[in-house]
Structure formats: structure tokens, C-alpha cells
N, C-alpha and C positions, 0 to 999 in steps of 0.2 A: 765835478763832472764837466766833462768840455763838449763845445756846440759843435754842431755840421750841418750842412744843409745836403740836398738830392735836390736835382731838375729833372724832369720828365719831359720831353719835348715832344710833343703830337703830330702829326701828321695828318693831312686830308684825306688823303686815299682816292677813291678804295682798293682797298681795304683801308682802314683806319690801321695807322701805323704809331708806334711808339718809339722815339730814338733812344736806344740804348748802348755801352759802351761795355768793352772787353777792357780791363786794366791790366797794365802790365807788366807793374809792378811796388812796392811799398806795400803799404795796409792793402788789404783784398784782392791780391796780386790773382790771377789766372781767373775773377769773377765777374761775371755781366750785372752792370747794376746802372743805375742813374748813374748823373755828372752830379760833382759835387764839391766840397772838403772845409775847412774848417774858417771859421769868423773870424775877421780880423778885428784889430781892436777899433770901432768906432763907425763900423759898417750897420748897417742894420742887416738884420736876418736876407730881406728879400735883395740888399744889393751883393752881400755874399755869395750869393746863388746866381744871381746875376753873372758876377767876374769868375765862379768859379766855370759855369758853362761855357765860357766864352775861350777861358785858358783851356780847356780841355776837350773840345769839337769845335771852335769854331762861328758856332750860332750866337748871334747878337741876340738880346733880349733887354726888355728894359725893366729895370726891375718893378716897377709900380703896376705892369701888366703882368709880373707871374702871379701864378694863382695856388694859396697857400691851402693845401690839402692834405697834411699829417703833419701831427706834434709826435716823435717818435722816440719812445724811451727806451736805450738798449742797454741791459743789463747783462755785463758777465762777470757771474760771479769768481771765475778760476781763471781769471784776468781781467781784473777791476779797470787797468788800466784802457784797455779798449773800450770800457763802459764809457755810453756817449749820449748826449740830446740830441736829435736828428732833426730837422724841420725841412721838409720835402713841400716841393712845387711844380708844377704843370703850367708851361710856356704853350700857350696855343697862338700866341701871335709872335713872329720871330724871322729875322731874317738871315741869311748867307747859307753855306755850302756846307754842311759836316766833313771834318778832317782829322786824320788822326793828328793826335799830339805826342808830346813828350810822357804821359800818362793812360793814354785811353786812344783806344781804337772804337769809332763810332759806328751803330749799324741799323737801318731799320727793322723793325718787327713785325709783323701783323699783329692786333691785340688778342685774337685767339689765338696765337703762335708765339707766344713769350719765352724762351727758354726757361723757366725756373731751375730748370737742372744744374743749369751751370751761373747760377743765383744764390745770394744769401738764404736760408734757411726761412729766413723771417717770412723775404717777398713772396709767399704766396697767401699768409694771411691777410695784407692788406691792400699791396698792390691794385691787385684788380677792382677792388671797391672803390680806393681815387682816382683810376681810371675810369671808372665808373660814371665818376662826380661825386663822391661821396667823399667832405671834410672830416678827420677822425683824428681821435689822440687815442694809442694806444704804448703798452707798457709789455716788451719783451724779454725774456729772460732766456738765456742759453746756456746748455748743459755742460757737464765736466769738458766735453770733445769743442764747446767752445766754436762748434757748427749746429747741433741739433738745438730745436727748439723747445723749452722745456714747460713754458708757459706762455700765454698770449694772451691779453685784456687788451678790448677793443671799446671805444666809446666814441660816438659822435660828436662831432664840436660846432659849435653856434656859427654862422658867419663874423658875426662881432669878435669872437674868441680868434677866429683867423688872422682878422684884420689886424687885429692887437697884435697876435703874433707876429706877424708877417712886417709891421710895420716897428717890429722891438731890435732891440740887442739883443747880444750874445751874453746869456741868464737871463733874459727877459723875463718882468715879472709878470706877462699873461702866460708863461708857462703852469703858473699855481692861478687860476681862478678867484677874483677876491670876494668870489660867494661864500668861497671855503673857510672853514673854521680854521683856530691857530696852528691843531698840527699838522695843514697844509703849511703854514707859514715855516713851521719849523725844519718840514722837509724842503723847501727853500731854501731856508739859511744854511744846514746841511750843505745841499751843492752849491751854495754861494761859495763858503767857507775849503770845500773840495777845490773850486777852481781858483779861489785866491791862495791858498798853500801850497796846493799840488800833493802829492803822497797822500802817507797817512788812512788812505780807504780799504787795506787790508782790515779782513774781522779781527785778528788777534789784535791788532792796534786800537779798531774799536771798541772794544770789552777791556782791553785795559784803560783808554779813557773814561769808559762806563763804571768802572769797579773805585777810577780814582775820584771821579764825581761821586760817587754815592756816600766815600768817606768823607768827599768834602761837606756833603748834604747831610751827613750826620753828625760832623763835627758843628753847622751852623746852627743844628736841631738841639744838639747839647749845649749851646749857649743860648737860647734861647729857655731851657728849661732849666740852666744852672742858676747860681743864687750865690748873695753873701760874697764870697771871695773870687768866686769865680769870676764876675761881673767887676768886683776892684779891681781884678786884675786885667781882662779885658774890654772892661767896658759895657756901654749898651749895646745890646744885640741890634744887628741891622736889619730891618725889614727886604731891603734894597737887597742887601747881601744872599739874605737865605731866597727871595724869587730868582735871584742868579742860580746861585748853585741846582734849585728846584727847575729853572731851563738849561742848568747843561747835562742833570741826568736824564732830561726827555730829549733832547736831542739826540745823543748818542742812544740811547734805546729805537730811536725811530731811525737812526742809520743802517741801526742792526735790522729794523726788517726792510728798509729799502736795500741793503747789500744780499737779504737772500730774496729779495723780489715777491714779499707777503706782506706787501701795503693792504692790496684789497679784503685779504682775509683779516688782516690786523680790524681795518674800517667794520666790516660783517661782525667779527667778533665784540667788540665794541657795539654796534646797530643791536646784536642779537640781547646781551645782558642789558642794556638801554629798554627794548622792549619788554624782554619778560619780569622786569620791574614794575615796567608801567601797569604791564599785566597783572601783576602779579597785588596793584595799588600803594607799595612801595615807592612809587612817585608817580606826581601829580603833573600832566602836563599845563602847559597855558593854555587856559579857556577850559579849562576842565571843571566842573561845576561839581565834581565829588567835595 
């Protein structure tokens, strides 16, 4: 999955104004959205956003003064390829003249006069909250038409969590929280692994790597449980070996629910048999005196 950032540029007013831009054409040609585009290698997050506003209206900013307000996960699945991390910022100290560029026609707004109309799909669920002042991580998904919005999970993000991000690369790992357990990590490696190959993020690809992991995970299973000739012939079984194979069928399982965007139900579903075990006294938590 490849990075991008959004700038927001504020305005004093009054009215409180928002700069925004009409593109003119490439990816999201004819749509009003923030300034932005993609990380170069060895930039951090916030100086990408930085150079990308500057090549595209005009406004100076420095990067240490934007202020990092969405982690933005765009998921399509009926064009994987446009699936993106987004990491969005709000310039309230900035100087020069808005101009068009070779990309983007700049314009102010009022903040209760946002066009969303002629806006991605997404920006009305979250937009207005970090204009607000509200830091979020949220996780989009878009329908077959690849415009409508088909799911939307929104969560608030710590200042710390900001900072991290704001002050990472391109994968950064404050993108995965390290409160989170491993199959955070592993959906990680996942987009690691997406942006170091490239391709590959089609489902039918992933369910055939899934289906060949799982013969591999049973062929390691079989030598572990073989005997006698089996073992002369290849040897000791690898402990080493079979957690491999046991993490490349979890991984490819957890692409298959990040490519149809059922993380959080995945989490629930898991939370839900977790609990009514406990309930159930089938397990015993820590500090449980049963």
C-alpha cells in the first residue's frame, strides 16, 4: 500500500476559511480536495506535505509547524491499485499567495460552505471533525462504482500517536500502534511487503498464496508427526520452519480481510468468542481467583 499525504490550509477570516483545490488532472482529475501526493523516498511524512503544498498553490509552510490530524486508510477494493495511506495536515501558520499550478487550481472556502459535492465521497465523514480540531485514524472502504462510500470507521488518535506519525516515513511504524498485539504487526508486514513488491494485492492472488501456504503448513505438520523413514529421509523437523510456514498462513488470511475492509469485524468476532468463553469459565483471565 503506497503513502500520500493532504494539507489543509486555514484561513483567519471571518469567516474561517479553508484553502482548497480543484485538480486538473491525473488521479482525481475534476475533484476539490486538499493539496497533497505521494512520499518520496527519505522524506518524512510532514516534509512531504510540506513540498507537496508548495508545488501545488504556492503557500510556504514548514513542516515542523503542520499539524497532523488524520491517519487515513483508503481502501478499494475493485481497484486495489488506488488503495492508499493517507496522512492529512492543517497549516494554520503559512505564508505567500495561493496560485494555480500545473495541477490544482486553489480556492478559498468558508468552513460552513465546503463544497463536498464536488469532493471525494469520503470527505464528509471526517473532514469536518479535523477541521474541527479533532486528531483521527480512520479506515475507508469504497464500493464497486469506486466513488460511494461503503464503510467508514472512525477512531480518535492520542497527540503522541500524531507526533509519531507526523514525524515518520513513508510505512511508518506509528501507523500500527505498539500497544497492539501481533496481528497488528502482521497487518504491517502485509503493507510492508505490498509496497516493497508492488502487485500482487488482487484477491485471487491472495487465496492462491493462502491455499499454497496452507500445503506448505501441512506438509511441515506432516513431518513433524512422521517417523522412521520419514525423518531418514528428511531429517529433523524444524521448529523454526513450521512458525514460518504457521506466519505465512496468517498473514495471507489477514490480507484477505484487509482487502475486503472486515478488520474490525474480524477484531469483534475474535473479542466476541474471547468473551463468551470467559463467560462461559472455559477460560480463566489473569487475576481471576476462580
Amino acid at each position: 500500500m503506497k503513502d500520500g499525504t493532504l494539507c489543509f490550509v486555514l484561513g483567519s477570516g471571518p469567516p474561517e476559511q479553508v484553502l482548497l483545490g480543484y485538480k486538473k488532472g491525473g488521479f482525481g482529475a475534476g475533484k476539490i480536495d486538499g493539496f497533497g501526493g505521494k512520499v518520496e523516498p527519505g522524506e518524512t511524512i510532514a516534509e512531504a506535505a510540506a513540498r507537496e503544498l508548495l508545488e501545488e498553490s504556492s503557500i510556504v509552510a514548514v513542516a515542523e509547524q503542520l499539524e497532523y490530524v488524520a491517519l487515513l486508510d483508503f481502501s478499494f477494493p475493485y481497484r486495489p491499485e488506488w488503495s492508499q495511506l493517507v496522512h492529512a495536515f492543517v497549516a494554520r501558520q503559512w505564508t505567500g499567495t495561493p496560485a494555480e499550478s500545473d495541477e490544482m487550481i486553489p480556492r478559498w472556502y468558508a468552513l460552513n460552505d465546503i463544497p463536498f459535492a464536488g469532493m471525494w465521497g469520503d470527505s464528509p465523514y471526517w473532514l469536518p471533525l479535523v477541521l474541527a480540531g479533532k486528531r483521527l485514524r480512520a479506515r475507508i472502504v469504497f464500493q464497486e462504482d469506486n466513488e460511494t462510500v461503503g464503510q467508514a470507521r472512525l477512531e480518535l488518535l492520542s497527540p503522541a500517536e500524531a507526533a509519531a506519525l507526523a514525524a515518520g516515513q513513508s510505512g511508518c511504524s506509528a501507523a500500527y500502534p505498539p500497544e497492539r498485539d501481533q496481528l497488528w504487526k502482521l497487518r504491517a508486514i502485509g503493507d510492508g511487503l505490498a509496497r516493497r513488491f508492488g502487485g500482487g494485492s488482487d484477491v485471487c492472488q491472495i487465496m492462491a498464496r493462502l491455499q499454497e501456504e496452507c500445503g506448505e503448513l501441512a506438509q511441515q505438520v506432516n513431518h513433524f508427526q512422521g517417523s522412521g523413514i520419514k525423518r531418514e529421509k528428511m531429517g529433523e523437523p524444524s521448529a523454526t520452519e513450521l512458525a514460518r510456514e504457521i506466519k505465512h498462513v496468517l498473514l495471507n488470511a489477514l490480507q484477505v480481510a484487509r482487502h475486503y475492509g472486515v478488520d474490525q469485524e474480524l477484531s469483534a468476532s475474535i473479542e466476541n468468542s474471547y468473551q463468551t468463553l470467559v463467560k462461559e469459565g472455559w477460560i480463566r483471565e489473569e487475576g481471576s481467583s476462580d
